[in-house]
C-alpha positions, 0 to 999 in steps of 0.5 A: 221626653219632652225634648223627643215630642218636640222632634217627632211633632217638627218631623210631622210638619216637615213631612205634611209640608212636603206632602201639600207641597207636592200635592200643590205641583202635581195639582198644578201639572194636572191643570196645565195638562187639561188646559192643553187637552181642551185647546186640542178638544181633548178634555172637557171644560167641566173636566179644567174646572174639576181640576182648577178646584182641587189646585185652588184646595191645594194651593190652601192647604199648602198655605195652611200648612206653612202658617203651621210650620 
């Protein structure tokens, strides 16, 4: 039994590392998007900011969730 909770807890962090992984590029995506639509006036710069703060939050929670693995 031990052996089989060994394998479940591997596939909870390999599934949370994809997640913050994924949730890091897709953060990532959405700043270079408003970065983009600022410079065509677009998007506001509050709005790039926003933005930069939930990439720097994923970037973290990516970072933590690898010090796990």
């Amino acid at each position: 039994m031990h052996r089989m909770e060994a394998t479940e807890h591997e596939s909870t962090l390999e599934h949370a590392l994809d997640v913050a992984r994924a949730n890091a590029k897709q953060a990532k995506l959405l700043v270079e998007h408003a970065r983009a639509g600022l410079a065509a006036g677009d998007v506001s710069p509050e709005r790039v900011s926003q933005l930069e703060e939930l990439q720097r939050i994923a970037d973290e929670d990516l970072l933590r969730v690898t010090r796990e693995q």
